[in-house]
PyMOL Python script that loads the backbone (N, CA, C, O; Angstrom):
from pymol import cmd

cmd.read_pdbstr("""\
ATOM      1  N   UNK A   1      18.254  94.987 -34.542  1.00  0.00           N
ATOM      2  CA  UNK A   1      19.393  94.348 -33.938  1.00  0.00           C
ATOM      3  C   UNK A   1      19.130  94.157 -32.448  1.00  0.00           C
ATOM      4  O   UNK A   1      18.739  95.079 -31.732  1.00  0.00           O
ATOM      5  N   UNK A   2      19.356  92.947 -32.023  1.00  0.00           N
ATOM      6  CA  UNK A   2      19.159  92.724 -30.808  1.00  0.00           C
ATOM      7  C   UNK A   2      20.181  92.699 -29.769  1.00  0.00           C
ATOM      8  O   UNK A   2      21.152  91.957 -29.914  1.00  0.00           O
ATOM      9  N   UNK A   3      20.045  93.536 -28.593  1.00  0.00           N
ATOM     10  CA  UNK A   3      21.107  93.513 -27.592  1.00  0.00           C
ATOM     11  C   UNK A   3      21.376  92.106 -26.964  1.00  0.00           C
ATOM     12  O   UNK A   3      20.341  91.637 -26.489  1.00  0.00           O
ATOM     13  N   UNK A   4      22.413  91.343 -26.834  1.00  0.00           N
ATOM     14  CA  UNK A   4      22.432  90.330 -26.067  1.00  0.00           C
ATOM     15  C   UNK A   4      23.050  90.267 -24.897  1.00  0.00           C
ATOM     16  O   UNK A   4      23.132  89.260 -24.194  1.00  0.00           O
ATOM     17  N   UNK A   5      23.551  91.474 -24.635  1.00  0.00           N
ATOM     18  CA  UNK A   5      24.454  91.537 -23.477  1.00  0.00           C
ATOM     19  C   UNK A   5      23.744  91.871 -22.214  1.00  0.00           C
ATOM     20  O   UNK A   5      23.592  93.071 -21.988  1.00  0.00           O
ATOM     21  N   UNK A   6      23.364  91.163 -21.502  1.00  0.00           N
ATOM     22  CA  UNK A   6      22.527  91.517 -20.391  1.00  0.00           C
ATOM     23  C   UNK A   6      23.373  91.774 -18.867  1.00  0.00           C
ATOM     24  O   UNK A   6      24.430  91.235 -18.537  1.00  0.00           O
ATOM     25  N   UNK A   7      22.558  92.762 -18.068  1.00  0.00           N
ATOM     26  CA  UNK A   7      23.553  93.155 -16.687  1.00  0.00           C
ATOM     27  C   UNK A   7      24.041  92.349 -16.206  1.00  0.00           C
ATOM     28  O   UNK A   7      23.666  91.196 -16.419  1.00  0.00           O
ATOM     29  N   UNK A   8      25.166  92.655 -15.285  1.00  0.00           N
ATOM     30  CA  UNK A   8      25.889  91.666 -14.377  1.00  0.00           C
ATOM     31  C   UNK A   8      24.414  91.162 -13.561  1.00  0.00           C
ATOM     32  O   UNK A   8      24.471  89.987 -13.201  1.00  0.00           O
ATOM     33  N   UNK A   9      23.373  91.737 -13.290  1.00  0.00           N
ATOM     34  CA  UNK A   9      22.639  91.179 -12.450  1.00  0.00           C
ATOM     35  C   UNK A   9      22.035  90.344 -13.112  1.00  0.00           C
ATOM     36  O   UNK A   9      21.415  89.786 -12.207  1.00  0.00           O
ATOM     37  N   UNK A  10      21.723  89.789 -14.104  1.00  0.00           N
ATOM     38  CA  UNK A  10      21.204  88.541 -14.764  1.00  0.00           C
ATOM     39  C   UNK A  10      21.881  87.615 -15.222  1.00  0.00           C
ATOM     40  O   UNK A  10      21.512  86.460 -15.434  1.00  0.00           O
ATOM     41  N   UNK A  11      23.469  88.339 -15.488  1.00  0.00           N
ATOM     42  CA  UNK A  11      24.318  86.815 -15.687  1.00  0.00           C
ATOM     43  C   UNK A  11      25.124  86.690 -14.651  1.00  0.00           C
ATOM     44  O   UNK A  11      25.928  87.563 -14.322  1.00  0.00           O
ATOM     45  N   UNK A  12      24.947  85.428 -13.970  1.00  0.00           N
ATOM     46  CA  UNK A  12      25.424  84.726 -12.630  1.00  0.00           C
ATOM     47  C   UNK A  12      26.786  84.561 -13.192  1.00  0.00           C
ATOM     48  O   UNK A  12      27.461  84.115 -12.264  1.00  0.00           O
ATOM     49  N   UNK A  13      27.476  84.687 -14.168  1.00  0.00           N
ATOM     50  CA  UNK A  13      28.743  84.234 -14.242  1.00  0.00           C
ATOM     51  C   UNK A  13      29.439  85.784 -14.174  1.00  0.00           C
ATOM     52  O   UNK A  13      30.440  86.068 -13.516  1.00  0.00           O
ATOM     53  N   UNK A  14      28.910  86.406 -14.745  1.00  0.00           N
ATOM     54  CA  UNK A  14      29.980  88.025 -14.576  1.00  0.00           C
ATOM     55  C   UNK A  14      29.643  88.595 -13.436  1.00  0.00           C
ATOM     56  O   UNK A  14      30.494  89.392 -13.042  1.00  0.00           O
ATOM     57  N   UNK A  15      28.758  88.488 -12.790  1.00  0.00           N
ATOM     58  CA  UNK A  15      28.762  88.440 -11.131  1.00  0.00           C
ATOM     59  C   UNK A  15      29.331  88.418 -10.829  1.00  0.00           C
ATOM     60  O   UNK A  15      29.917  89.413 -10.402  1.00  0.00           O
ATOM     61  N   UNK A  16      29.835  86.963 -10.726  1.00  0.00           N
ATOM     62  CA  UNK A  16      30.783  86.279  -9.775  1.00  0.00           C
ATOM     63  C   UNK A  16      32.838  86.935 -10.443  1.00  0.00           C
ATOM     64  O   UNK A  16      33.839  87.262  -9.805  1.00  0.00           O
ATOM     65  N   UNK A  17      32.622  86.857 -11.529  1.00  0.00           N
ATOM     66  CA  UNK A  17      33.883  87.706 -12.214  1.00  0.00           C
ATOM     67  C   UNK A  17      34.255  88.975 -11.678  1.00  0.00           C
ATOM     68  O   UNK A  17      35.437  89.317 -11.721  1.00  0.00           O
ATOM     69  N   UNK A  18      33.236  89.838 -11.095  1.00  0.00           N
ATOM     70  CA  UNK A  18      33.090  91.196 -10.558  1.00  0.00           C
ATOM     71  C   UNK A  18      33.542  90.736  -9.140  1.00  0.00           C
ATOM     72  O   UNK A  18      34.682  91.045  -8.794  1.00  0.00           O
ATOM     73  N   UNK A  19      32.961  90.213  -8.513  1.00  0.00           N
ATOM     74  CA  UNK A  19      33.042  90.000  -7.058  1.00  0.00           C
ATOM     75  C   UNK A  19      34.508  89.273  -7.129  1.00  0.00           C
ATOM     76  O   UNK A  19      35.296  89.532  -6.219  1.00  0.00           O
ATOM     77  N   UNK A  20      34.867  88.469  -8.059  1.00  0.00           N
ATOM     78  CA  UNK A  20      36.039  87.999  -7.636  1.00  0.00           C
ATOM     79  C   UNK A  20      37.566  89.466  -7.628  1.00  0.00           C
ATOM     80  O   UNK A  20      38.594  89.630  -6.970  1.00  0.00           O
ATOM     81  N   UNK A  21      36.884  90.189  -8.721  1.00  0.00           N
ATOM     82  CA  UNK A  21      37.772  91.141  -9.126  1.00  0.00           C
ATOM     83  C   UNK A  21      38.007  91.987  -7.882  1.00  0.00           C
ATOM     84  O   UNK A  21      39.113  92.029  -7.344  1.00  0.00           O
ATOM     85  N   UNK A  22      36.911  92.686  -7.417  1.00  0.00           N
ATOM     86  CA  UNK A  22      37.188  93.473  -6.711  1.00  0.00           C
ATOM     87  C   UNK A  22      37.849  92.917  -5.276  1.00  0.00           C
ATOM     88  O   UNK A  22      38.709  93.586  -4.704  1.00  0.00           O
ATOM     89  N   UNK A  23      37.271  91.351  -4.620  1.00  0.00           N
ATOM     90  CA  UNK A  23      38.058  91.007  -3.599  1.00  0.00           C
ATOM     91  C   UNK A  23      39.188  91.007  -4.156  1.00  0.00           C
ATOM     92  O   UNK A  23      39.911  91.850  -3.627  1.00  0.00           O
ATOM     93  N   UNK A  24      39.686  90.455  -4.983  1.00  0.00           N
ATOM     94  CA  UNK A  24      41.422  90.591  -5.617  1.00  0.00           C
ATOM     95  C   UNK A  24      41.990  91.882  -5.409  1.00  0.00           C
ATOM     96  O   UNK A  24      43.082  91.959  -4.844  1.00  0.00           O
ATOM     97  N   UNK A  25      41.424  92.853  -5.771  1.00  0.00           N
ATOM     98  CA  UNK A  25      41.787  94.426  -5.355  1.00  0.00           C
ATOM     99  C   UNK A  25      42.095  94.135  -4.053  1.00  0.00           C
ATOM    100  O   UNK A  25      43.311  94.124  -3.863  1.00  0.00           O
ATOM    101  N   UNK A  26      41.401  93.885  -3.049  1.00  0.00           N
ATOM    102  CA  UNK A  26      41.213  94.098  -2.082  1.00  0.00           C
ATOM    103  C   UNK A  26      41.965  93.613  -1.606  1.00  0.00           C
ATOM    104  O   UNK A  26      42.233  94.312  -0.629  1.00  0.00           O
ATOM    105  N   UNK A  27      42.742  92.558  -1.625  1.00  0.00           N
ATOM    106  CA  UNK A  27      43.431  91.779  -0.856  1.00  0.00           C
ATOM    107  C   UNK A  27      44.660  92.167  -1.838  1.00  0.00           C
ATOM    108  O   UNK A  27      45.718  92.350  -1.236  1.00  0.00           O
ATOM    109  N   UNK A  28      44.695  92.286  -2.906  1.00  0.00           N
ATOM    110  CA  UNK A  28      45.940  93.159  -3.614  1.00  0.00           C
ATOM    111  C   UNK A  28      46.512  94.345  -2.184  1.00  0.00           C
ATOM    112  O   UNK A  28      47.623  94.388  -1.657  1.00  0.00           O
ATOM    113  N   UNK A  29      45.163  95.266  -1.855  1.00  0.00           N
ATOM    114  CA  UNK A  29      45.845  96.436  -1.368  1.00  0.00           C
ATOM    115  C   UNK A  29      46.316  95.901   0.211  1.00  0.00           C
ATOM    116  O   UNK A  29      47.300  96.305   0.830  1.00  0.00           O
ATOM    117  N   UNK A  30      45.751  95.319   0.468  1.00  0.00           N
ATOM    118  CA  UNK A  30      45.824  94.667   2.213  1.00  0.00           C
ATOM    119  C   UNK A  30      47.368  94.007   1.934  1.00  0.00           C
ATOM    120  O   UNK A  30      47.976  94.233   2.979  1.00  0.00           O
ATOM    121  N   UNK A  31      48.031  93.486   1.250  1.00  0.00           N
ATOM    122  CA  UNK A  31      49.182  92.942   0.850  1.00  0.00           C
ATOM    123  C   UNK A  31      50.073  93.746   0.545  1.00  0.00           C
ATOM    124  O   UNK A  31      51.251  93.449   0.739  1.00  0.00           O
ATOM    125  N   UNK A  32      49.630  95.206  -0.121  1.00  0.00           N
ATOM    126  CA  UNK A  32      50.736  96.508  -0.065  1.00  0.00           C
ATOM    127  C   UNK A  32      51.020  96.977   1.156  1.00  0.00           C
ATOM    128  O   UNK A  32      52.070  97.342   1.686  1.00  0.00           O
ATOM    129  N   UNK A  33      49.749  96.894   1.564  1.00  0.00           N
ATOM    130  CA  UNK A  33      49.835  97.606   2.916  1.00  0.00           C
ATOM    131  C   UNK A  33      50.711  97.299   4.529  1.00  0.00           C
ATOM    132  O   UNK A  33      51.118  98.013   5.446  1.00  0.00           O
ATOM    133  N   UNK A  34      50.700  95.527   4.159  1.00  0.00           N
ATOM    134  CA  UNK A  34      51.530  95.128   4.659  1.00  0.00           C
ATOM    135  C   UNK A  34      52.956  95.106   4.498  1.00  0.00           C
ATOM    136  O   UNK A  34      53.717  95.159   5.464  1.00  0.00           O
ATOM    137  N   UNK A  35      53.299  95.038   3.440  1.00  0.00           N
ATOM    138  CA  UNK A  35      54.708  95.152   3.134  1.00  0.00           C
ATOM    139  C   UNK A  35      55.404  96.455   3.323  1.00  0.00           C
ATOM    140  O   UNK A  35      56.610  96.527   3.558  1.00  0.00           O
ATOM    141  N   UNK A  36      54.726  97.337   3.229  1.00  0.00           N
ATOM    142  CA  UNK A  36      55.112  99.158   3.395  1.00  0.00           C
ATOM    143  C   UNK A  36      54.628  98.861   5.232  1.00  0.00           C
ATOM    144  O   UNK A  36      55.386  99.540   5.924  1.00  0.00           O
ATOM    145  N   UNK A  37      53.969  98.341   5.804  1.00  0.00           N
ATOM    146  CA  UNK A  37      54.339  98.332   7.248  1.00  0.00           C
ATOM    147  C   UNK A  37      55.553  97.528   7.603  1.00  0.00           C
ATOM    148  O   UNK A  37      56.356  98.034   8.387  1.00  0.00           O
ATOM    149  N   UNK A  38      55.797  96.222   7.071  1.00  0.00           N
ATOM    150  CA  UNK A  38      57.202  95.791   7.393  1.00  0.00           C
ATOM    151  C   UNK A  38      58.411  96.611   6.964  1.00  0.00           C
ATOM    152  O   UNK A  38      59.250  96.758   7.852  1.00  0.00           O
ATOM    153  N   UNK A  39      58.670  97.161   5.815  1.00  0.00           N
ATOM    154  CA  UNK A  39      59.544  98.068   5.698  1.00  0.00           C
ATOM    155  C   UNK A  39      59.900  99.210   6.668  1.00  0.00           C
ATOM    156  O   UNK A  39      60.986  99.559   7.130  1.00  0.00           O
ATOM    157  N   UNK A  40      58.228  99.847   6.891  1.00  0.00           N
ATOM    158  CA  UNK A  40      58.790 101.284   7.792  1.00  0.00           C
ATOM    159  C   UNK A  40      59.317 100.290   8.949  1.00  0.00           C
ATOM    160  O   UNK A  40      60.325 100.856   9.371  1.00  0.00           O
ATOM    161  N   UNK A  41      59.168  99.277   9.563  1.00  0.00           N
ATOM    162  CA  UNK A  41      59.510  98.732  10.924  1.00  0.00           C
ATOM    163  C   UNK A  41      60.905  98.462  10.292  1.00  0.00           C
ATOM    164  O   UNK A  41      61.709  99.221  10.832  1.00  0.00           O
ATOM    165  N   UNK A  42      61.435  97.772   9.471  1.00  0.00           N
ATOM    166  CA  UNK A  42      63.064  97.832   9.459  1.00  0.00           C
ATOM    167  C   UNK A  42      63.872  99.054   9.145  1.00  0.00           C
ATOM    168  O   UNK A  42      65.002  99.269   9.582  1.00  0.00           O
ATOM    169  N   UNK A  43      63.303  99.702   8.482  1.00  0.00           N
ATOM    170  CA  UNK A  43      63.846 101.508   8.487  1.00  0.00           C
ATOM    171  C   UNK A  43      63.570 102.295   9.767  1.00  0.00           C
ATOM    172  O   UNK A  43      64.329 103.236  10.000  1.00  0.00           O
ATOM    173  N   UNK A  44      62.605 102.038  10.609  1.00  0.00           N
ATOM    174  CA  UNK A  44      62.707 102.854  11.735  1.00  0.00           C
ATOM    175  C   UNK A  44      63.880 101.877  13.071  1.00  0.00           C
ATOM    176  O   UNK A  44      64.452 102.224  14.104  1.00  0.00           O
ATOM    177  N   UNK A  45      63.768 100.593  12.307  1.00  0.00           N
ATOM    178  CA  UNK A  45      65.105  99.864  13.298  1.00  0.00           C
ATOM    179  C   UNK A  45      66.404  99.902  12.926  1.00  0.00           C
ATOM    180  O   UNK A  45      67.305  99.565  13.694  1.00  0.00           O
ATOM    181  N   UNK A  46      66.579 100.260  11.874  1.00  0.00           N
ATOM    182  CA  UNK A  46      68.046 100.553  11.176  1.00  0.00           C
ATOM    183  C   UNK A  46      68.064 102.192  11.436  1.00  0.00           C
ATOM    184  O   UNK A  46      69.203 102.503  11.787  1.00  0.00           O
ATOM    185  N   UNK A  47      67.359 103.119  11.392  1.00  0.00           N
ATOM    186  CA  UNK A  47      67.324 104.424  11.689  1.00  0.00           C
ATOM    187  C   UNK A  47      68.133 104.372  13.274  1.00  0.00           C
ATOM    188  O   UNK A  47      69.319 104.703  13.287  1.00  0.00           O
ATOM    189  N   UNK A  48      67.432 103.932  14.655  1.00  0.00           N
ATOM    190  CA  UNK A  48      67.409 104.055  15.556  1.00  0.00           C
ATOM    191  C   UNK A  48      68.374 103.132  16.162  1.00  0.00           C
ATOM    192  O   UNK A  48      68.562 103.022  17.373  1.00  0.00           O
ATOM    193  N   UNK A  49      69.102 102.331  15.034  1.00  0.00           N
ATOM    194  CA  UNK A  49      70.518 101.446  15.433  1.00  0.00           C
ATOM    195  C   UNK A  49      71.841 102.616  15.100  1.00  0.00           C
ATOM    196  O   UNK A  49      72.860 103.001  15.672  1.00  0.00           O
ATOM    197  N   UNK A  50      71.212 102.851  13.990  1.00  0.00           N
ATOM    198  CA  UNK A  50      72.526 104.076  13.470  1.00  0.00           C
ATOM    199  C   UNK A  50      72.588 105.534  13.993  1.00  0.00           C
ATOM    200  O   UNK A  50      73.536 106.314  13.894  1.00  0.00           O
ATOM    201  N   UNK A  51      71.122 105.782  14.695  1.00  0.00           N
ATOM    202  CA  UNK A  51      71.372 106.931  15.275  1.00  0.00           C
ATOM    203  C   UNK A  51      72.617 106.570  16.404  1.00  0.00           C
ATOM    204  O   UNK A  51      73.740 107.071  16.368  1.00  0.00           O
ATOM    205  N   UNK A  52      72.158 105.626  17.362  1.00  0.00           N
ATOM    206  CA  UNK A  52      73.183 105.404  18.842  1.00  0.00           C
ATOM    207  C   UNK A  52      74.505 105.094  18.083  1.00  0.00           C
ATOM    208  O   UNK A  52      75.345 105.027  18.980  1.00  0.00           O
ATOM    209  N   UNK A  53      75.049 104.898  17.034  1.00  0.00           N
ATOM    210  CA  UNK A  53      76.428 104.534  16.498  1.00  0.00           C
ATOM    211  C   UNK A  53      77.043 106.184  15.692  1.00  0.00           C
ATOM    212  O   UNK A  53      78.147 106.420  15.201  1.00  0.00           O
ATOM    213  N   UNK A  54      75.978 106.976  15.808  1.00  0.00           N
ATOM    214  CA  UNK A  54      76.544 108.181  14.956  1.00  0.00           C
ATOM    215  C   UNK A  54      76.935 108.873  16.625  1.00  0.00           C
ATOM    216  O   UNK A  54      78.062 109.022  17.099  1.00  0.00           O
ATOM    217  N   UNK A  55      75.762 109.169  17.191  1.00  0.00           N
ATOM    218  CA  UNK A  55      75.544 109.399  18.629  1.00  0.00           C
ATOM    219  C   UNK A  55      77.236 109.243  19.413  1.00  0.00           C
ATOM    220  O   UNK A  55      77.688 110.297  19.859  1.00  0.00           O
ATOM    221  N   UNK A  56      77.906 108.270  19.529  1.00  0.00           N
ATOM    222  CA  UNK A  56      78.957 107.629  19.924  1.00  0.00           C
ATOM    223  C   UNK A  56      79.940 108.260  19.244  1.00  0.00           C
ATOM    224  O   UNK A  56      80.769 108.959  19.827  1.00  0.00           O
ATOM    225  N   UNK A  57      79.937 108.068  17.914  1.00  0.00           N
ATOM    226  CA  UNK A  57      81.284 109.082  16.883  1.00  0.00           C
ATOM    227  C   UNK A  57      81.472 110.436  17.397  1.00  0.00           C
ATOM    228  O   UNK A  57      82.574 110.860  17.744  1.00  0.00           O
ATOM    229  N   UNK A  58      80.113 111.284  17.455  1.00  0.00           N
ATOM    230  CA  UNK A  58      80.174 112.617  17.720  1.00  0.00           C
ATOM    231  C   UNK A  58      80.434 112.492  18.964  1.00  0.00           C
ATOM    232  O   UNK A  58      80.535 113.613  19.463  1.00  0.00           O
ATOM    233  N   UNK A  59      80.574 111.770  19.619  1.00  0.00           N
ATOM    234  CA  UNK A  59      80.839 111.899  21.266  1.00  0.00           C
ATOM    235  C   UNK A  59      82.107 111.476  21.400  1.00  0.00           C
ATOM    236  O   UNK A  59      82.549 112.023  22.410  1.00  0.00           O
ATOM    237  N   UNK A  60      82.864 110.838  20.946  1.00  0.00           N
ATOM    238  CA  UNK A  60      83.997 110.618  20.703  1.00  0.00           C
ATOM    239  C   UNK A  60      85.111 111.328  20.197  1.00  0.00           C
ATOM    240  O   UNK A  60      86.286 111.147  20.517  1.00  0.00           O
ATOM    241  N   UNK A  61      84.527 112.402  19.135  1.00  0.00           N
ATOM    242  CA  UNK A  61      85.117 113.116  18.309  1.00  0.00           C
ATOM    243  C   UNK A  61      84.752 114.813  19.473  1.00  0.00           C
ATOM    244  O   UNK A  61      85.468 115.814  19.448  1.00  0.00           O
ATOM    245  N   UNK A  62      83.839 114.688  20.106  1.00  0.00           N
ATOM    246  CA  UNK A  62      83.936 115.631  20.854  1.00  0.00           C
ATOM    247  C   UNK A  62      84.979 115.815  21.982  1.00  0.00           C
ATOM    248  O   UNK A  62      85.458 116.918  22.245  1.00  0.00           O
ATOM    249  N   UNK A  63      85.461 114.127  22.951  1.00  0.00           N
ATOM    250  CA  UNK A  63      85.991 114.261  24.049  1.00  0.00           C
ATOM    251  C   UNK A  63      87.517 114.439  22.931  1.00  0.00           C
ATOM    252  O   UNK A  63      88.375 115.191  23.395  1.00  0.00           O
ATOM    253  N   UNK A  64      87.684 114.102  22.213  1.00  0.00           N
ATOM    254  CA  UNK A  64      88.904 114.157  21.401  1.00  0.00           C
ATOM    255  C   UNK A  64      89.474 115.549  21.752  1.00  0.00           C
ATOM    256  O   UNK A  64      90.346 115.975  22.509  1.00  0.00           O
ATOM    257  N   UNK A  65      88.280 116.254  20.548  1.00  0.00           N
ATOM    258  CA  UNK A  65      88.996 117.787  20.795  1.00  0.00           C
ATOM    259  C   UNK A  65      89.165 118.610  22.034  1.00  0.00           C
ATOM    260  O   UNK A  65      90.047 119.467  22.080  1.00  0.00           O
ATOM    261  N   UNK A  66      88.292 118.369  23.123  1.00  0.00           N
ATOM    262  CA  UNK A  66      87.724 118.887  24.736  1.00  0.00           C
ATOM    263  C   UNK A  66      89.732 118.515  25.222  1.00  0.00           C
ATOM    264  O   UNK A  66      90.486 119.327  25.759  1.00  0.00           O
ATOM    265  N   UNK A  67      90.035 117.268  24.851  1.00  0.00           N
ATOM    266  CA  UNK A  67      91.497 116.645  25.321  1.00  0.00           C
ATOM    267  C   UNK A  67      92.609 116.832  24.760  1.00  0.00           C
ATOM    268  O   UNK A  67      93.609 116.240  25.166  1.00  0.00           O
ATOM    269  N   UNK A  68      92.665 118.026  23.315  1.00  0.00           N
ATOM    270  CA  UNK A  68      93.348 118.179  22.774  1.00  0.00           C
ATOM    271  C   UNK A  68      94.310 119.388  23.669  1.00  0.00           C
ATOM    272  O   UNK A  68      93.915 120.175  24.529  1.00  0.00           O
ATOM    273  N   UNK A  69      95.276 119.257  23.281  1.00  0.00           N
ATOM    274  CA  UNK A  69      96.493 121.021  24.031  1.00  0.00           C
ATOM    275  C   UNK A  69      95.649 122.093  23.382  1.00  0.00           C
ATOM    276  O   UNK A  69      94.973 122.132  22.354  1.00  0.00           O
ATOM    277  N   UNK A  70      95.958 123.040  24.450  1.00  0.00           N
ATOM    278  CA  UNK A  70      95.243 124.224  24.569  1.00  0.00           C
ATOM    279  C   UNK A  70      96.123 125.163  23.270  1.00  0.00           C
ATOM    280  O   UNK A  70      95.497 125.986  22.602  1.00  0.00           O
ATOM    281  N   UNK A  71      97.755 124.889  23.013  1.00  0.00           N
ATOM    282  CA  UNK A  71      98.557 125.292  21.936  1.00  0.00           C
ATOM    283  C   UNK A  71      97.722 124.812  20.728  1.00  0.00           C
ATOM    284  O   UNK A  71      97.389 125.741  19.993  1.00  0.00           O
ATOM    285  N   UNK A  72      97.291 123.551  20.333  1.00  0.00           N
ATOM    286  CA  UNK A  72      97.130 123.403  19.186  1.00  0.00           C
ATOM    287  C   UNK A  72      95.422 123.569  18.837  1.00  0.00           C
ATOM    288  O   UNK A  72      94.758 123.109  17.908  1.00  0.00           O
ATOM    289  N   UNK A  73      95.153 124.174  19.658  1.00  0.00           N
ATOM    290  CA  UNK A  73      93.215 125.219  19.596  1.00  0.00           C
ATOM    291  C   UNK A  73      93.781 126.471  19.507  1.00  0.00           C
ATOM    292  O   UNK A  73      93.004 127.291  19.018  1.00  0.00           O
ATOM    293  N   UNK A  74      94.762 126.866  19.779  1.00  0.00           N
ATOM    294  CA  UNK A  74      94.820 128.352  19.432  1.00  0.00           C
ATOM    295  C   UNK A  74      95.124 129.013  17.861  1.00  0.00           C
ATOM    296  O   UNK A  74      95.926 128.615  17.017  1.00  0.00           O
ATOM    297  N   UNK A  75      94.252 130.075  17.808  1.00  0.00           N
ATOM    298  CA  UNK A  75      95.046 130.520  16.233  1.00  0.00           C
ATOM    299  C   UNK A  75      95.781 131.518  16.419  1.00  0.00           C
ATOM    300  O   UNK A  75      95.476 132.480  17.123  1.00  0.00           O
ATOM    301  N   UNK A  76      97.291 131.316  15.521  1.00  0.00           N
ATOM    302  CA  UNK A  76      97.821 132.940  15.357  1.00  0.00           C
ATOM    303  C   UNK A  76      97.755 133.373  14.283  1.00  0.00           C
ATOM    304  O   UNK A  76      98.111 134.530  14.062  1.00  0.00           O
TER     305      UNK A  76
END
""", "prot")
cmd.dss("prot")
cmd.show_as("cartoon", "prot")
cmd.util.cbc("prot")
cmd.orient("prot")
């Protein structure tokens, strides 16, 4: 029985099938990689919008109580 299947290095067509494959990987991962960098950039800009708006509540909610009567901070 004769083998007919010979290496990628003698057939010019699965060569080129290989090489196409793996650039496809390649540019597959370069394309994840980008999109998980645009994400962290809108999560670290929505992070750092909502920190200064939480920032403001607690500061607000602080001068609140600082201004509240000294009767209604006391416990009996």
């Amino acid at each position: 029985m004769k083998n007919t299947e010979q290496p990628a290095i003698f057939c010019p067509q699965a060569a080129v099938r290989f090489r196409r494959r793996v650039r496809c990987r390649g540019q597959t991962l370069v394309e994840y990689a980008l999109i998980l960098a645009m994400i962290s950039i809108v999560i670290v800009g929505v992070i750092v919008k909502l920190g200064v708006q939480v920032s403001s509540v607690y500061s607000t909610i602080d001068s609140q109580i600082s201004n509240a009567p000294a009767a209604a901070n006391s416990t009996h």
